[in-house]
C-alpha positions as CSV (number, residue, x, y, z in Angstrom):
1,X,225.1,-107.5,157.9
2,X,228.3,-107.2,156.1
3,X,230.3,-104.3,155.2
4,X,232.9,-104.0,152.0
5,X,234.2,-100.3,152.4
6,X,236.5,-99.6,149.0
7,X,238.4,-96.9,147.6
8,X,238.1,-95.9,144.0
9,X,240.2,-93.6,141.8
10,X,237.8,-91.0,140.1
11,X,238.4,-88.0,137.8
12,X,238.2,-85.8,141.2
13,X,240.5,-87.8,143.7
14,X,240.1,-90.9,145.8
15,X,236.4,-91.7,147.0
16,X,234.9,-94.4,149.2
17,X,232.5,-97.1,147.6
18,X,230.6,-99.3,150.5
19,X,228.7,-102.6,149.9
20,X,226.4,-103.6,152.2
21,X,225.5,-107.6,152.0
22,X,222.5,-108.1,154.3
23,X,219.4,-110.3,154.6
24,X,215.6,-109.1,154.8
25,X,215.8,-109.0,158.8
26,X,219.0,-106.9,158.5
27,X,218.2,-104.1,157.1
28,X,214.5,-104.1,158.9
29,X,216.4,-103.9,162.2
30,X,218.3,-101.2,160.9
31,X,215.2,-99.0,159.8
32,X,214.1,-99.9,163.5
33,X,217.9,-98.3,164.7
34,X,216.8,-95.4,162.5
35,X,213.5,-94.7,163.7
36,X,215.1,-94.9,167.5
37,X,217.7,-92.5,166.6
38,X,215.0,-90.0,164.9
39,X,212.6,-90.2,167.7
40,X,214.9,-90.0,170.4
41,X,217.4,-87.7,168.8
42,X,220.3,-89.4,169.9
43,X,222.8,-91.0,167.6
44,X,222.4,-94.5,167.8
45,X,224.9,-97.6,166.4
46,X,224.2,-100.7,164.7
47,X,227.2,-103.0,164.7
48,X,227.7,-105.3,161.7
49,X,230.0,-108.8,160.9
50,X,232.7,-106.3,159.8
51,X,235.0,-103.7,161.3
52,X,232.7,-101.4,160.0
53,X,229.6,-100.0,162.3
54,X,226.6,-97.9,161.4
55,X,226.0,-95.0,163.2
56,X,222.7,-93.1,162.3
57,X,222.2,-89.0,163.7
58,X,219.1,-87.1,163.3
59,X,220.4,-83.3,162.4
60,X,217.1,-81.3,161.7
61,X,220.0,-78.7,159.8
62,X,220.8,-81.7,157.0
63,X,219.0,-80.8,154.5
64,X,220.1,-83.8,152.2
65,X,221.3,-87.3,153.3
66,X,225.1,-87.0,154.0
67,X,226.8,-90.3,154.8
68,X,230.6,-90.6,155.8
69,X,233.0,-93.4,156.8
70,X,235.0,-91.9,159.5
71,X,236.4,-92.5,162.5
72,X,235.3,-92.2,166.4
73,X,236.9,-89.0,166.3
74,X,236.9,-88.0,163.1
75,X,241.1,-87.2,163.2
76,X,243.3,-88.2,160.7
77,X,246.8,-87.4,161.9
78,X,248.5,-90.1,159.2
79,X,247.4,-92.5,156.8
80,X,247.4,-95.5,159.7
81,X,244.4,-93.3,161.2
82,X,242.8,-93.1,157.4
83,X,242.7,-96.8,156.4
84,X,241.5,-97.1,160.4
85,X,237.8,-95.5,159.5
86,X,235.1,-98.2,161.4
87,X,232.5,-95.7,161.6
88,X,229.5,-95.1,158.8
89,X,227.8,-91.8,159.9
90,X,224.6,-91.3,158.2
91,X,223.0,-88.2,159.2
92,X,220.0,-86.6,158.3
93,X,216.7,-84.5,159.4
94,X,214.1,-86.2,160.7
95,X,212.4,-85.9,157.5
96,X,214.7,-87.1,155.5
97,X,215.5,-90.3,157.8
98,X,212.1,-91.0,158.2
99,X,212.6,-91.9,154.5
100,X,215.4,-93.5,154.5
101,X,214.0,-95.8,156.8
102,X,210.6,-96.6,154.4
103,X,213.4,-97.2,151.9
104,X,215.0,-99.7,154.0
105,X,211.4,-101.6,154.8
106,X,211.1,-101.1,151.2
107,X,214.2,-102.9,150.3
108,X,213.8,-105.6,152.8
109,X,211.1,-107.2,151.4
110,X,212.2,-107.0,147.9
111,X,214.3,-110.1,147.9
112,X,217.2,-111.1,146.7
113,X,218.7,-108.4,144.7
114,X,220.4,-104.7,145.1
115,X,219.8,-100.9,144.9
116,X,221.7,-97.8,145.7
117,X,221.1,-95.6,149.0
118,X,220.9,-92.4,145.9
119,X,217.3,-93.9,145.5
120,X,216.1,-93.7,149.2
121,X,213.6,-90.8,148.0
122,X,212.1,-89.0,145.6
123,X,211.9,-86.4,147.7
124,X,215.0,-85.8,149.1
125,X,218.5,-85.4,148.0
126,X,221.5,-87.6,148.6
127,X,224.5,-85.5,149.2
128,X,226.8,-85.9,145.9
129,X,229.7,-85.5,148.7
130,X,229.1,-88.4,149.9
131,X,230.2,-92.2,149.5
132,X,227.5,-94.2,147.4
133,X,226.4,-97.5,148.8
134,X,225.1,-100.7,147.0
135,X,222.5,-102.6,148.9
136,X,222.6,-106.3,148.7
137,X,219.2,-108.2,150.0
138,X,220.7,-111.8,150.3
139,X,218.3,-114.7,150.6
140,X,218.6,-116.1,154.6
């Protein structure tokens, strides 16, 4: 798994824009990482090809999906520590990462193609304050 972490100018400031590039496998072993994370409720991290890891927390008082690229700390003393984010927190209820991850299983056997984490539910809300992401299903 790759992943492209962007900034884009929008009518309400600078935002991040991630791309995930992943094959069917991929993104089944991180709905596995997310079903750990739920039943054991302890954050747990997927590292990727890039800077950039996944880290997933089940937070039963999320009551949307809220997803942030941040640092281990999450302090930003100057822009060095900004453009230094490696971390992409996903956090969530139980509930709500419970269908994440059927989005996930869902997406990985799709094939070759892309959708946005926005459409992980019908249920469920994705937090408008956070970063969207385009899913990429490469072929292996």
């Amino acid at each position: 798994m790759k992943i492209e972490a962007r900034q884009m100018f929008q009518s309400n400031g600078l935002i991040d824009d991630l791309v995930l590039y992943a094959n069917s496998e991929d993104y089944l072993r991180l709905a596995d990482i997310v079903g750990i994370a739920i039943s054991s409720n302890k954050p747990m991290l997927m590292m990727s090809e890039s800077e950039i890891s996944i880290e997933i927390i089940c937070d039963e008082t999320k009551e949307e999906l809220f997803t942030a690229l941040q640092n281990k700390a999450n302090d930003y003393f100057s822009m060095d520590d900004w453009n230094s984010r490696n971390i992409l927190r996903v956090y969530g209820s139980g509930d709500i990462l419970a269908d994440f991850q059927q989005f996930l299983v869902k997406l990985s056997g799709r094939g070759p193609g892309y959708s946005y984490i926005s459409e992980y539910s019908e249920d469920y809300s994705y937090s408008r304050y956070s970063p969207e992401w385009r899913l990429h299903v490469e072929s292996c």
